[in-house]
C-alpha positions as CSV (number, residue, x, y, z in Angstrom):
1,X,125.8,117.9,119.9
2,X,127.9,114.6,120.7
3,X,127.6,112.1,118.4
4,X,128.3,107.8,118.1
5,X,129.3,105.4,116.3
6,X,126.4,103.8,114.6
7,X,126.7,102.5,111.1
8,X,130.0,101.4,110.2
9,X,133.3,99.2,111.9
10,X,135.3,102.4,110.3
11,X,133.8,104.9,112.7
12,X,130.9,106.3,110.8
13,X,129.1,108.9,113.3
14,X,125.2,110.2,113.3
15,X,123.6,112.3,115.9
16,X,122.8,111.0,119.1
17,X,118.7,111.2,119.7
18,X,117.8,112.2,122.8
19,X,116.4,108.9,125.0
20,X,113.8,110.1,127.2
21,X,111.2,109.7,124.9
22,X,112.3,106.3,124.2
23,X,110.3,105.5,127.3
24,X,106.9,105.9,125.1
25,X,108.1,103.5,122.8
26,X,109.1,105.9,120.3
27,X,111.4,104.6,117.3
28,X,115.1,105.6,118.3
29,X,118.1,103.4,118.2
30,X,119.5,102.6,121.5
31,X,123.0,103.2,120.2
32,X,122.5,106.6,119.8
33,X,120.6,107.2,123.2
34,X,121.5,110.1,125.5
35,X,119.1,110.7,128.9
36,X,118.4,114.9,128.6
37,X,119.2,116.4,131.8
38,X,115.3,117.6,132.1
39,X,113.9,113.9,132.0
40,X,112.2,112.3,134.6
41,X,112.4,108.2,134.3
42,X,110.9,108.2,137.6
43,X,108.1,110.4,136.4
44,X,105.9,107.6,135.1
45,X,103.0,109.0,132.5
46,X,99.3,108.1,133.5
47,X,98.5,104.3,133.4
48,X,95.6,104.9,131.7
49,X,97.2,106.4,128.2
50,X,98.0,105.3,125.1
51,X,99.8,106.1,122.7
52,X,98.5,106.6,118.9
53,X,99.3,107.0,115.4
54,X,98.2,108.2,113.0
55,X,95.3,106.3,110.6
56,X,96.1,105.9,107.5
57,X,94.6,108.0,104.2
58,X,93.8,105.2,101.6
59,X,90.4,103.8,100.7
60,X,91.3,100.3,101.9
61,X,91.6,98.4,105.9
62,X,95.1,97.1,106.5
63,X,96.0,93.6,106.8
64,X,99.3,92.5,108.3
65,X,100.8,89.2,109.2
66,X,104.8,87.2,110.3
67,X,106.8,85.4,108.5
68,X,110.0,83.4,110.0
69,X,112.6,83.2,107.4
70,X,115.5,81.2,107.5
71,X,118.3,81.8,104.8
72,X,119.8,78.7,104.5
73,X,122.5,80.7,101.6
74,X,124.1,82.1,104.8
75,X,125.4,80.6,107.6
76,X,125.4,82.0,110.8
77,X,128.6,81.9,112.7
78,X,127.0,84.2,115.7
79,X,124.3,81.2,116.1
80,X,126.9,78.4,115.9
81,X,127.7,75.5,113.5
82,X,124.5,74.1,111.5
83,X,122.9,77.8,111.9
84,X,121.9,80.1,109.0
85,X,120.5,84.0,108.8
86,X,117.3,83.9,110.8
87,X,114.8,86.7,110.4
88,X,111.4,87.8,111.4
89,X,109.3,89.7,108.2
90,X,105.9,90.9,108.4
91,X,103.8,91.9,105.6
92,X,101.6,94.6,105.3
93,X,98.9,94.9,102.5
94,X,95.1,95.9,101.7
95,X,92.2,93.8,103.6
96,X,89.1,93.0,103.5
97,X,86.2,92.1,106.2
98,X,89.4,93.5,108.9
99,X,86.3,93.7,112.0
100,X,86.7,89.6,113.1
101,X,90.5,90.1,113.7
102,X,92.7,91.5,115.8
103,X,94.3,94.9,115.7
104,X,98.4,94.4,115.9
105,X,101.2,96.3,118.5
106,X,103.5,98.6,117.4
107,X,106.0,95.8,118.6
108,X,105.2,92.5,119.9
109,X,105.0,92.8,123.7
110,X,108.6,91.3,124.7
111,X,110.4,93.1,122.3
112,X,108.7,95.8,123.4
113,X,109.5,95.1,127.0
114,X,113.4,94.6,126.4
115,X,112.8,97.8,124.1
116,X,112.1,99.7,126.8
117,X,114.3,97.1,129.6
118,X,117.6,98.6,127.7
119,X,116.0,102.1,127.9
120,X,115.5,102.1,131.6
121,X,111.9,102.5,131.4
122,X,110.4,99.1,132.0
123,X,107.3,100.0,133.7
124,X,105.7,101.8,130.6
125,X,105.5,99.2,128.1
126,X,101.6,99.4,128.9
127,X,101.8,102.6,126.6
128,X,103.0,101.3,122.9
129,X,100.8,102.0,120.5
130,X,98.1,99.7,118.2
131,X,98.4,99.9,114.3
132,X,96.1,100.1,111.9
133,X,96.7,96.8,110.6
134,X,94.6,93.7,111.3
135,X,96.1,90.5,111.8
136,X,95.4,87.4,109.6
137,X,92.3,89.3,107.7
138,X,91.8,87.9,104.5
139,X,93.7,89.6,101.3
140,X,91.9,92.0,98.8
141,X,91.5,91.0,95.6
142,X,90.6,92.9,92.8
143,X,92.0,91.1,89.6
144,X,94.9,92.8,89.6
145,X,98.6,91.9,91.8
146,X,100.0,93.9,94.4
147,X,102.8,95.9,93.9
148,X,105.4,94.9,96.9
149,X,107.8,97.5,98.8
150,X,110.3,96.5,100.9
151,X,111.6,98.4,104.3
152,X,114.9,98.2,106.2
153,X,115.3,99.9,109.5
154,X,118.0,102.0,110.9
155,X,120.3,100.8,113.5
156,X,119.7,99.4,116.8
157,X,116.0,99.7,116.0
158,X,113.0,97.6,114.9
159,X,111.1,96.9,112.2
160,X,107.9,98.8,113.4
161,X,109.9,102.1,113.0
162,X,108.2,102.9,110.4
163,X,104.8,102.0,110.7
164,X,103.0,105.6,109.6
165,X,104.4,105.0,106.3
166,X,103.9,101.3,105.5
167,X,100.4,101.2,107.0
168,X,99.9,104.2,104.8
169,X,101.3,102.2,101.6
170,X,99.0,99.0,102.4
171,X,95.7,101.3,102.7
172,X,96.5,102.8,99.1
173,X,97.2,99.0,97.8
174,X,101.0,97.9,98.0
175,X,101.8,95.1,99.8
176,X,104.4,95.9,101.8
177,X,107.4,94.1,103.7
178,X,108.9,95.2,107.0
179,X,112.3,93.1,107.9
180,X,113.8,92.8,111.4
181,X,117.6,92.6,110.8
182,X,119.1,89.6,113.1
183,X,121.6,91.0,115.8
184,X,120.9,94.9,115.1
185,X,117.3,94.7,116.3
186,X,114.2,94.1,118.6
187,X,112.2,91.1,117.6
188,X,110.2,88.5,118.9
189,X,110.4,84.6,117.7
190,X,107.6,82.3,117.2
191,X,109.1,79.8,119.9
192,X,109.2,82.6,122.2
193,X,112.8,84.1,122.0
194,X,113.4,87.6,121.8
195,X,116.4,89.0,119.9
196,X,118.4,92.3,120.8
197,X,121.0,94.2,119.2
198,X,124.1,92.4,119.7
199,X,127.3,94.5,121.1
200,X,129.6,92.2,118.7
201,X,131.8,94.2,116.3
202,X,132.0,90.8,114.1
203,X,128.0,90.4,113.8
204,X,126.5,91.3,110.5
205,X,124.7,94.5,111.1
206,X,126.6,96.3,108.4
207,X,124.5,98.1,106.0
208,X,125.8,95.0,103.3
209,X,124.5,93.1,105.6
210,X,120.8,94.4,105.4
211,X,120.7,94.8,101.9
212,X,121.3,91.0,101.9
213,X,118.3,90.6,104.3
214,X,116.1,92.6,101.9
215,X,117.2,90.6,98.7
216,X,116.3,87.3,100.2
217,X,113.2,88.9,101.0
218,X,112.9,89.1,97.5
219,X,113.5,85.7,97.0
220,X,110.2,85.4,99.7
221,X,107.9,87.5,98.1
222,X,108.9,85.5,94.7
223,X,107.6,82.5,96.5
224,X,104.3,84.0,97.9
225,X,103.8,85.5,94.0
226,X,104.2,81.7,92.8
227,X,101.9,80.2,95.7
228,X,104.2,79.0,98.1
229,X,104.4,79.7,101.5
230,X,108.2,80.8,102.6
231,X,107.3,80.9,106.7
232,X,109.9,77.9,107.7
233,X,106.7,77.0,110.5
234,X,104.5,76.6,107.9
235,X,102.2,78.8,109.5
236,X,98.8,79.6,108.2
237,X,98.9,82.6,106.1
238,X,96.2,85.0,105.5
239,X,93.4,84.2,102.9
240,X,94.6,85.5,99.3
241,X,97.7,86.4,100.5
242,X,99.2,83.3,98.0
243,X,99.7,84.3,94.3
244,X,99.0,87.8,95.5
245,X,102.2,90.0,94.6
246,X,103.4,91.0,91.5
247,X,107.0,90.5,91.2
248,X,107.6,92.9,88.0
249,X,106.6,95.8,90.6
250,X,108.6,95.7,93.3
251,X,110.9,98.6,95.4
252,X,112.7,98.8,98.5
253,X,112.8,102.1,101.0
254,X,114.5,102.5,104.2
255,X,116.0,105.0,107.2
256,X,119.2,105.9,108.3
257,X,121.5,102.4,108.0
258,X,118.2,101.0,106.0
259,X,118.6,103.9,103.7
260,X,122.3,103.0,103.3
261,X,121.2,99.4,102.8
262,X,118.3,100.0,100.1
263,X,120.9,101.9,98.2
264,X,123.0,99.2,98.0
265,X,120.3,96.8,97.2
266,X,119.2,98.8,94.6
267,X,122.5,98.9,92.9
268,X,122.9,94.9,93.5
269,X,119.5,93.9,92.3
270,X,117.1,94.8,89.3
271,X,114.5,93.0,90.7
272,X,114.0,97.0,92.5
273,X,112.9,98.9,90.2
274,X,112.5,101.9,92.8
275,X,114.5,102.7,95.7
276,X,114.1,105.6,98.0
277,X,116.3,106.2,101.1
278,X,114.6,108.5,104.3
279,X,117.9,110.5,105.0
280,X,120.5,107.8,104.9
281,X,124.2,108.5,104.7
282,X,125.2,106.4,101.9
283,X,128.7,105.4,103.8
284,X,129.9,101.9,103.4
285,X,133.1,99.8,103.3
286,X,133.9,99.2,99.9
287,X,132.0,102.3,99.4
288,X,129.1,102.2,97.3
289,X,129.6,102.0,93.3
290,X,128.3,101.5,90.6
291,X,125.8,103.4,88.3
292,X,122.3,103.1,88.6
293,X,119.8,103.8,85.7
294,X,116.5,102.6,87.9
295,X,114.8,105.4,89.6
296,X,116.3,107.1,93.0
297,X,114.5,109.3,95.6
298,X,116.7,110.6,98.8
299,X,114.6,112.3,101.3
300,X,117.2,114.3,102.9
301,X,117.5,115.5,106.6
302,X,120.8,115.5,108.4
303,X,122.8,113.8,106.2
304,X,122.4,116.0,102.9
305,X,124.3,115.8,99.9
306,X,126.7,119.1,101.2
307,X,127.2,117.9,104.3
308,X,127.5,113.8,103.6
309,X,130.6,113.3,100.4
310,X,129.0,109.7,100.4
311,X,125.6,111.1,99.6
312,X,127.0,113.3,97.1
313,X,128.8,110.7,95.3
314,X,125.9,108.1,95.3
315,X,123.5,111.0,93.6
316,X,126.5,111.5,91.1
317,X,126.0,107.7,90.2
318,X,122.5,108.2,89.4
319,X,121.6,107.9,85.9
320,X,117.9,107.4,85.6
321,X,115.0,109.2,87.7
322,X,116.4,110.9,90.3
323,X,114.8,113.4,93.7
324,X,116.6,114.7,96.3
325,X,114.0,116.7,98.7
326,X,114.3,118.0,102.2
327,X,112.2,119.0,104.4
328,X,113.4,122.2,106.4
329,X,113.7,122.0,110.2
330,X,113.9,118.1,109.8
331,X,115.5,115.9,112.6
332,X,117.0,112.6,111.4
333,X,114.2,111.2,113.0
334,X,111.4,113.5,111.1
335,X,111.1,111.0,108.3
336,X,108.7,107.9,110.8
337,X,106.6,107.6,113.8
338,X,108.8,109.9,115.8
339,X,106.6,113.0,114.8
340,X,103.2,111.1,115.5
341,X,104.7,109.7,118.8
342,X,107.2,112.3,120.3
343,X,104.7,115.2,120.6
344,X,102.2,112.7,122.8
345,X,105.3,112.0,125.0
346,X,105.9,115.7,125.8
347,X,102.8,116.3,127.0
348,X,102.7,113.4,128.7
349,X,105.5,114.4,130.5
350,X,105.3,118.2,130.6
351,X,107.9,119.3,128.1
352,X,108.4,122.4,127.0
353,X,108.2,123.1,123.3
354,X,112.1,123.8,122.9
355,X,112.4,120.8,124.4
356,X,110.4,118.4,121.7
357,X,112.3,120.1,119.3
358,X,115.7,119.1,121.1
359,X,114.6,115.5,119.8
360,X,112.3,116.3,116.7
361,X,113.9,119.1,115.4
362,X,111.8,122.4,114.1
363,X,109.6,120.8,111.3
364,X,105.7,120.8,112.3
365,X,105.3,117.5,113.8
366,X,101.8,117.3,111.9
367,X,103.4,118.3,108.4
368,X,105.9,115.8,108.9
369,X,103.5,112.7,109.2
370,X,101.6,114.5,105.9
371,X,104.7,114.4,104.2
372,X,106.1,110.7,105.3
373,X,102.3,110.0,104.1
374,X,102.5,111.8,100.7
375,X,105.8,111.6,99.0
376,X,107.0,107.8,98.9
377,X,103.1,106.8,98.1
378,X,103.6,109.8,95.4
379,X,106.9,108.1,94.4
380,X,105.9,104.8,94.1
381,X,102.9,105.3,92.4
382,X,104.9,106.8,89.6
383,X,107.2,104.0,89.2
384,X,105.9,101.0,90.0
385,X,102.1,102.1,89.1
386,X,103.2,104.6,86.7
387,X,100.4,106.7,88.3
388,X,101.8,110.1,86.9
389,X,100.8,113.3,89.8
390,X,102.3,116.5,90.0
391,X,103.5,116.3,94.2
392,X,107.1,115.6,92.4
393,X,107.4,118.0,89.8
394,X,108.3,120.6,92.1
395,X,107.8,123.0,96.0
396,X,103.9,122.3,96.7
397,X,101.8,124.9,98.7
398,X,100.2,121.9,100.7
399,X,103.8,121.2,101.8
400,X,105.9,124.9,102.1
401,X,108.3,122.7,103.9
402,X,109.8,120.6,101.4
403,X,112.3,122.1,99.9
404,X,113.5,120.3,96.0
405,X,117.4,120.5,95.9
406,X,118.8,120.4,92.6
């Protein structure tokens, strides 16, 4: 299989994901896009059909709101003089009395629409999926703060990529923060604009770069823990949400480039005191360094720790609590919404079943969601709740795929 440049200025590589399903909406960086010769664009699925994922396990509803963040620490010389890193942040997080408000998109509707624009599929933006998250619903309180996660997406993606997993964190009762990295994404601005990945060499989209996103992030949820409200329109923000998090319990995941970037934020920050990367390659420039005593989970898939030196040497670094587990027949995408979405796409548009797992690879597409489900709320749980289970101690029967590499 061919592959791209995706992640570095030095010529990193990572499979290219095939792009017909990208006209579903599906998750996949438009970098990395190749049309198979057995899709169709002009074979445009019913009108009528939507596409769905998956509802969350926990006991609680799902709130979600924006934020627009402005890091006035960095300037931004894409954006011109008197500019600074701009960003778009949603938070996810347990709700209460969800039936009076609205249920939010996969993506807002013009990033959606450029989404699919860059993908050549513009006419079935109709299909992206609802969440389960409710927008603006009040907080739920129960005496206690939320612990806080923070997500980074992989390249040329969005910050919805993920959206199995951190609706699945916010129904068992983390808060938890998407970001939309500026100039490597698809986002939509308050005001209207919508931002695209930007073909600049010199924009900052390296995986330093998003770990820097996801530290001021930090900085935001410190501000909503103290009561103060970080959105630089001074929206309204959902009752409760205000002295809601707790600071000492926070952790950072992320896929592909995001993985790469929570790595490196890990390192860089204590404030994380869990980080787990969904089968990122760990290659940077200066490469990462550093020991870290805090614990480390690495869900591996194509970029394993034989076939990745970076990845090698980053587990070699780790000191404290550390997992590497992989899930056998994985794709690079296995780890997000690709498994709940892709298979909907192939029947939509009559694939066979060799040719799904051309894009998805050979793991059960239903055992895949289970495990993106399972394993960073089991994770998690043990560090930041110190919730002690067993799913981590070692091969499960409820999951034969996953595989513990030692």
């Amino acid at each position: 299989m061919t592959t791209t440049p995706f992640n570095s200025r030095k010529g990193m590589t990572r499979r290219r994901m095939l792009g017909a399903a990208l006209a579903a909406g599906a998750a996949l960086p438009l970098a990395a896009v190749a049309s198979p010769a057995w899709a169709d664009p002009a074979a445009a699925a019913p009108a009528a059909t939507r596409l769905m994922l998956p509802v969350p396990t926990g006991p609680h509803p799902v709130g979600t709101v924006q934020l627009h963040l402005v890091d006035r620490s960095r300037p931004d010389d894409i954006a011109g003089p008197g500019h600074f890193r701009e960003l778009m942040a949603t938070v996810w997080y347990p709700a209460r009395d969800v039936e009076r408000y609205p249920v939010a998109p996969w993506m807002p509707a013009k990033a959606l629409q450029a989404f699919l624009d860059d993908a050549g599929f513009s006419d079935l933006a109709p299909l992206g999926p609802l969440t389960a998250g409710h927008v603006g619903a009040p907080v739920r309180r129960s005496g206690r703060r939320l612990p806080v996660v923070v997500f980074s997406h992989g390249a040329h993606s969005h910050q919805g990529d993920h959206t199995v997993m951190v609706q699945e964190l916010a129904s068992h009762g983390y808060a938890a923060v998407t970001v939309a990295h500026q100039y490597d994404t698809y986002t939509e601005f308050p005001d209207g604009r919508v931002a695209v990945p930007l073909p600049d060499r010199q924009a900052p989209t390296l995986p330093g770069d998003f770990a820097a996103d996801l530290r001021f992030v930090l900085d935001c949820v410190e501000q909503l823990a103290a009561g103060r409200n970080p959105d630089v329109d001074h929206r309204k923000l959902p009752a409760g949400l205000l002295g809601s998090l707790d600071t000492r319990r926070m952790g950072a995941f992320g896929w592909s480039k995001g993985g790469t970037a929570t790595a490196c934020a890990t390192l860089a920050d204590e404030r994380i005191r869990a980080g787990l990367s969904l089968d990122g390659p760990m290659q940077m420039n200066p490469p990462l360094a550093g020991d870290l005593d805090r614990p480390f989970m690495m869900m591996s898939a194509v970029f394993t720790r034989a076939t990745d030196p970076e990845a090698a040497a980053y587990w070699s670094h780790l000191r404290g609590w550390r997992l590497n587990i992989q899930a056998q027949g994985a794709a690079h995408v296995s780890y997000g919404d690709n498994e709940a979405l892709f298979p909907q796409v192939a029947k939509l548009y009559g694939w066979s079943g060799q040719q799904l797992q051309d894009v998805i690879g050979t793991l059960d597409p239903d055992q895949a969601v289970k495990i993106q489900q399972a394993y960073p709320l089991a994770f998690f749980d043990e560090h930041l709740r110190h919730r002690r289970g067993h799913l981590l101690d070692g091969p499960s029967p409820a999951f034969p795929a996953v595989a513990f590499l030692p």
